[in-house]
C-alpha positions, 0 to 999 in steps of 0.5 A, a space after each residue: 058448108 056450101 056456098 052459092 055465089 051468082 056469076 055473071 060473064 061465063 058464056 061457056 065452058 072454059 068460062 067455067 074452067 076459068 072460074 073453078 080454076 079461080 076459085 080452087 086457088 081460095 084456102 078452104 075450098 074443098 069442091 067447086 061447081 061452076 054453071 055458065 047456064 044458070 050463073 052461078 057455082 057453087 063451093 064446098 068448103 069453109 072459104 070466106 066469102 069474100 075472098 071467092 068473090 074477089 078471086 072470081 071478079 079477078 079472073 075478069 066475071 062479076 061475082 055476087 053472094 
């Protein structure tokens, strides 16, 4: 299953790294692709939405599904 969620904060790639290493510590999460030029990643996997979107918004970015 694929999720995209909308973030806003990343300004460059180690805003990215930021959000995928935060994403990536989510049980269910198979892949991950963060965009800091459209705002949003994208996760494979069957994580529950909700869990991606706090894990995001305590790296410090706003996440919204």
């Amino acid at each position: 299953m694929s999720t995209t969620l909308t973030v806003s904060g990343m300004a460059c790639d180690g805003c990215e790294r930021n959000v995928e290493e935060a994403v990536e510590s989510v049980p269910g999460v198979e892949r991950v692709d963060a965009d800091h030029d459209a705002g949003r990643v994208t996760v494979e996997g069957d994580a529950d939405v909700d869990t991606l979107v706090s894990a995001i918004d305590e790296a410090g970015y706003e996440a919204t599904a």
